[in-house]
Each structure stands twice: as structure tokens, then as C-alpha cells.
N, C-alpha and C positions, 0 to 999 in steps of 0.2 A: 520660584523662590523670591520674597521682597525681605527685605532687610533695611532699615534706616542708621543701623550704628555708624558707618560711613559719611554719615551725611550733617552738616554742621545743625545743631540744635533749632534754629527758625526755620529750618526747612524740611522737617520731617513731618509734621502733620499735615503740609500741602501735599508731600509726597504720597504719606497713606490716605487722603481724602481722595485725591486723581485715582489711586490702586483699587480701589474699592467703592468710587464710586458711580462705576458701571453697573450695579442694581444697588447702591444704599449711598444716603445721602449721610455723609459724617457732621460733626460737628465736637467740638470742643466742651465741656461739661463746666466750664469756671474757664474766663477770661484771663488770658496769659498763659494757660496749659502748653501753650506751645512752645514757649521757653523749656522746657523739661519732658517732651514729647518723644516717646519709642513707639518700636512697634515693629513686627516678625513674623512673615508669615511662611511656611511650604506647605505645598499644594500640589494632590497627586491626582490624575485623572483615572479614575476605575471603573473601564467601559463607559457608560454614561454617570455617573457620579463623582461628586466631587470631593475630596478628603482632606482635611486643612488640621494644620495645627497653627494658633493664630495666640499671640501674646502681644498687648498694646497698655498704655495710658487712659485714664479713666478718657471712658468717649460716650457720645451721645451717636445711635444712628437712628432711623427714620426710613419708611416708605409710605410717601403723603399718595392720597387716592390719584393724584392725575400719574404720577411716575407709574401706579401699578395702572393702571388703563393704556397709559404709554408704550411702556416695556411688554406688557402680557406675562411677562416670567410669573408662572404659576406653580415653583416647586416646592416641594416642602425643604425647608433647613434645619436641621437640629441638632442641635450643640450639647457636649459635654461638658459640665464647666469644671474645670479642672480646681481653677483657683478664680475667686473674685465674688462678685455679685452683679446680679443684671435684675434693672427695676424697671417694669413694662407697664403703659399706659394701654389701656383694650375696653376702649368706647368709654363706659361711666367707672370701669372699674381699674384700678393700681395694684398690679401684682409684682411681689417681687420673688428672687431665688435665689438663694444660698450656691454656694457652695457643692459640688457632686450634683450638684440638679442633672437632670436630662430634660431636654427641653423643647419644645417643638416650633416652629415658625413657619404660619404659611404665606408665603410671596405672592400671593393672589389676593392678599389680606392686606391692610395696614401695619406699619410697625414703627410702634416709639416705644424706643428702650436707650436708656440710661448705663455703662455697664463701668464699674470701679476697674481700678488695676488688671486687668486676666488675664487668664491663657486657657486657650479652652479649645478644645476638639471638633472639628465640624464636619458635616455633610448634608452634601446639597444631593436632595432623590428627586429626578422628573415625578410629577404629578402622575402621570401614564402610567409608571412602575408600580406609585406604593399606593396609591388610593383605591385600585380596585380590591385589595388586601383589607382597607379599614371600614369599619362599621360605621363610622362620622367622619367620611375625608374632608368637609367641608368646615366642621366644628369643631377643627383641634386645634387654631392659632392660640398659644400661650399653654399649651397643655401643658406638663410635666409628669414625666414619671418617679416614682417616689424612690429616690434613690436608696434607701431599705431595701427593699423589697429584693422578691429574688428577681423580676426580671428587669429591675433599675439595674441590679448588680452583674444582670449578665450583659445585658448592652452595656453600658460604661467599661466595662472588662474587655469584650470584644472590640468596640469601638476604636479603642485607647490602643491595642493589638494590632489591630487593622493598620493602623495608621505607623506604627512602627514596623512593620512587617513588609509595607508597601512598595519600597526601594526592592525586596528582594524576590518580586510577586512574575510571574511571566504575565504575558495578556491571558491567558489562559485561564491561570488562577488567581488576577484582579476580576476577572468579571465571575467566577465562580463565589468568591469571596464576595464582591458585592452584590449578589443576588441575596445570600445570606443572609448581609444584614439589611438589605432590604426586609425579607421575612421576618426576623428579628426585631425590625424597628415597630413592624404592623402588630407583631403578639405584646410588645409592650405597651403603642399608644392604645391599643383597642380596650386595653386592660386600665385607663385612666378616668375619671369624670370629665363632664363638660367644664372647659374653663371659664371663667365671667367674660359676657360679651354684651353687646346693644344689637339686639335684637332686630330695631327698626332700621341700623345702620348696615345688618346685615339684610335685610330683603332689597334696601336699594342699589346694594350691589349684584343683586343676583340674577336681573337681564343683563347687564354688559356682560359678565362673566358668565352665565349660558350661551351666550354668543361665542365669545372668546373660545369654550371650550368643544361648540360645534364644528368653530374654525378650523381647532389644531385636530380634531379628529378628522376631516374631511380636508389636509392640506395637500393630499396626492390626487385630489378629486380635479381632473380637468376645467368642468364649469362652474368652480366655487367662486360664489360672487356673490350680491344684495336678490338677485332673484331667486339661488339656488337654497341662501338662507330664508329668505323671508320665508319663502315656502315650506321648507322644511319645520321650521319654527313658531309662525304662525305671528311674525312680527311686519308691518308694513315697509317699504322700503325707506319713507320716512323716516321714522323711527330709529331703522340703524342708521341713516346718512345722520341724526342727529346725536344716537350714541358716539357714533366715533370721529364727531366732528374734531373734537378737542386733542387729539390723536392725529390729524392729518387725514381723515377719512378710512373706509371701510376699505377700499384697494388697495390706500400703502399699506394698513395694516399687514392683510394678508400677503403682500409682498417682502412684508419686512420679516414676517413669519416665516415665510418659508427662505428667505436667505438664513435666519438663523439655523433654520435645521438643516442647508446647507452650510452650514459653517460647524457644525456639530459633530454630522455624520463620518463625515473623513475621517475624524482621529478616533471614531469609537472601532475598538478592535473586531466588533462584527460588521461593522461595515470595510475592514483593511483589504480586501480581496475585489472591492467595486470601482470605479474610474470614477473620477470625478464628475467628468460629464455624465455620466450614470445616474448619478446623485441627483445632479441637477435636473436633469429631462424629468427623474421622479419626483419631482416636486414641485415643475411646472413651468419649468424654464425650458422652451424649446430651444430658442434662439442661443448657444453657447459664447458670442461676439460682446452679444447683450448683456449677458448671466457674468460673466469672466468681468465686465464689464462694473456691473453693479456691483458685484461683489468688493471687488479692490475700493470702488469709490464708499462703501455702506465699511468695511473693516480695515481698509486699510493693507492688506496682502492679497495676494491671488491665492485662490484656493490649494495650489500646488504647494505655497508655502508654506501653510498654515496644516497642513497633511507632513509637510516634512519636520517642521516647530515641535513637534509631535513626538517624534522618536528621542530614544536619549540620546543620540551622537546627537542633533540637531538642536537638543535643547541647551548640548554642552554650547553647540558654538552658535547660538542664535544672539545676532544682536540687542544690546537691552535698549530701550529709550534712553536711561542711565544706567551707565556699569557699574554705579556705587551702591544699588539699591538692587540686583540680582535680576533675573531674567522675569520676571513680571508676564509668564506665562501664562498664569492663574487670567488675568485679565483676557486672556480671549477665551478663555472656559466660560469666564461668568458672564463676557458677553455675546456667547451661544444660547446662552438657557432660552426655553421658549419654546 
């Protein structure tokens, strides 16, 4: 839960720019917005999925090409828009969307959007879930589905459901449910056109991001490194020391990779029956001193805690950074993705 009513007027847009910007860079859309600045968010975790309902002040957000190199979060997000508009910048071309759009964003993409007054319904799907489902996982940043239509009308219906329904879901039937609209999401975007894009913008990102994506598939692999890639891939070790220079190299990457998906696994309700150190050993941390170690210093909690932050008794009594602005749980969701 975030919440800014509590919070004196100049200080609420700093609040939700720090909330939110562990994958998105905010920004103010007209100078002095922060004078007159809200914004609202709960957020429920669904297996590995994330459910929001989110109402703010006209905002500008962004993901510039070094943050997506940086972060690697390749999921797809896509938003219901309840109420407002959001005007999206996508290489040469300006799209924008009303009102009931459904709308797609991929985090492995670029993103500049504009969005008026909203409140609008979100989820965030691992890549790994929904893209083997879609016909163009690659070519649906800015997509939208026609909210007419019957299956604009059945996703924004179930969407909007899900999300009011979710306080009352066991783990059982969160992650049954969000398999669903997993499926649901793929039979609508597959059913949309290609949205306008740059063409040439897109091939230059598509070695780092084949890399990226050999990475997180081969992240339980013992000898994944620059030789196990090059090889596999057909790229020289050069090459990747110089993709990921800008990133801090090719080994933190993969290190910082797989601490996320140790930081993820804990609280998804099929992995609630593994030990932590479980977790870890499988994804390549032998050393537990080490791993416990890194962990704390890369997030900020020990992985114990962040497994108990998790449940509802824990999340009633977990401390906030600020207690006037709600348990800001959502922030170590978003900063698991990966």
C-alpha cells in the first residue's frame, strides 16, 4: 500500500518518484505540479505477478535505454486505463489512448509517456510466462487492445475483478487466477496490429537483449559466464565485455540477476515449501555467508525477512520507511523483477 494524503503537499511527488522509481523514472509534466501533487497506490502479489491499482497527478514516466540495460527487467506491463489519457513517444511515432484502452508495455523496451490525471489497473507478467503464448513477444511495446471489442471487454472486466477480488484469494486461487489472465492477456494482444515503431532502433537493441535473454534462461547453469556465452551464441568475448561495460560488466550482471530471482522466489507461493538456502545454491550461490551476505548489502533485508514481509500478518506489522505513506511493499516486488 502507498498513499500520499498524509503527507504535506511538497512532499508528495518526491515520495512517489523514490516509490516507483525502482524500474521508472517519474517526472512532473508542468513545473510546480508538485504544489498540488497525489497519488495512490495497492498492490497485490499473484504468484509471480504483480496487480496494482494506481491513481496519481498528471506525470511523465520514462525508461531511457541505459536504465533498461542496467536493470535487465524484461516484463511485460499492461495497464487498464480506467480514467485519464496516456500519450506515448515509440521511436518516430506519438501515440496516444483514451480512456478504457488496454494497453501493453514492454520493460525490455524504451518508455516515454505522458499520462493526465488517472487511475488505472496494472500488471506486471514475467517475460518467461506470457511471451511463449504470443505470436510477436517482441513487437507489442505500445500495442493496445480495442476496447470495443469482445476481447478488450473481457480483459478489462476480468482485470478490474481480479484486482477487487484479490484480498479475498488463498495462494491457491491467486496463482490459478493469474495463470488465467496470463492466457487471457495472450488471446487479446495476439489479436492486435503491430504498433508504430523504429525499426532501426529496434535491431540495435536486439544483441544486448539476446544476450540478456540467454542469460536469464541459463541462470541455474553452473558455468554461465563470457565463455559459456560467447559460445553458445556466436558472439566474441570482446564484444560482450563491451555490451555490458556500461552496466558494470558481464559478471555483476549475472550476479545481480540471479540475486533478483533470489529475491523473488521466496515469496512466490510455489516456491513456499523450499528453504532459502535452496533457493540460493540453485542459482548459483554456493557459499550461504557470501549469498546472505550480498543479499542484505544489494536489498537491504535478509532473505528471511523479506519471505516473512510476504505474508499478511507480516505485512500488517512490517515497518514502513514512513508510516504516513503505507507499507511500500510494492517496492521490493518491483525491485525483484528480472
Amino acid at each position: 500500500m502507498f498513499d500520499t494524503a498524509d503527507l504535506p503537499y511538497p512532499e508528495r511527488f518526491a515520495a512517489w518518484r523514490e516509490s516507483i522509481g525502482v524500474f521508472l523514472e517519474v517526472g512532473l509534466v508542468r513545473a510546480g505540479d508538485e504544489e498540488h501533487y497525489d497519488a495512490w497506490a495497492e498492490s497485490y502479489l499473484l504468484d509471480d505477478l504483480i496487480l496494482s491499482r494506481c491513481a496519481a497527478s498528471a506525470t511523465k514516466f520514462d525508461r531511457r535505454p541505459l536504465r533498461v540495460a542496467h536493470d535487465s527487467i524484461d516484463h511485460y506491463m499492461i495497464q487498464v486505463l480506467v480514467r485519464g489519457t496516456i500519450d506515448m513517444t515509440l521511436g518516430r511515432h506519438a501515440l496516444s489512448f483514451p480512456t478504457g484502452q488496454v494497453i501493453l508495455f514492454d520493460l525490455a523496451d524504451t518508455m516515454d509517456t505522458v499520462n493526465s490525471t488517472f487511475d488505472l489497473v496494472s500488471v506486471i507478467i514475467p517475460r518467461r510466462r506470457l511471451a511463449p503464448l504470443l505470436a510477436r513477444p517482441d513487437s507489442l511495446n505500445g500495442a493496445a487492445v480495442d476496447p470495443t471489442s469482445a476481447t478488450g471487454r473481457l480483459v478489462s472486466t476480468y482485470t478490474l475483478s481480479l484486482y477487487q477480488s484479490a484480498p479475498q484469494l488463498s495462494p491457491t486461487e491467486a496463482s490459478a487466477a493469474a495463470t488465467a489472465l496470463v492466457e487471457l492477456m495472450a488471446l487479446a494482444f495476439n489479436g492486435v496490429g503491430q504498433p508504430g515503431g523504429d525499426v532501426s532502433e529496434s535491431l540495435a537493441k536486439a544483441e544486448l537483449l539476446r544476450v540478456q535473454g540467454f542469460i536469464r534462461a541459463h541462470l541455474a547453469a553452473p558455468d554461465l559466464g563470457p565463455d559459456m556465452i560467447a559460445a553458445a551464441l556466436g558472439i566474441s568475448r570482446a564484444r560482450l565485455y563491451r555490451l555490458f561495460a556500461p552496466v558494470g560488466g558481464i559478471a555483476e550482471h549475472i550476479r545481480e540477476q540471479r540475486l533478483r530471482r533470489c529475491l523473488t522466489d521466496p515469496v512466490s507461493a510455489k516456491q513456499a515449501h523450499r528453504q532459502v538456502a535452496e533457493i540460493a545454491y540453485a542459482w548459483g550461490f554456493s557459499d550461504p555467508t557470501h549469498f546472505a551476505r550480498a543479499f542484505k548489502q544489494r536489498f537491504g533485508r535478509t532473505p528471511s525477512e523479506v519471505r516473512r514481509a510476504a505474508t499478511p500478518l507480516a505485512r500488517r506489522d512490517r515497518p514502513s520507511v514512513d508510516p504516513r505513506v503505507g507499507d511500500r511493499l510494492h517496492e521490493d516486488w518491483l525491485a525483484g523483477l528480472g
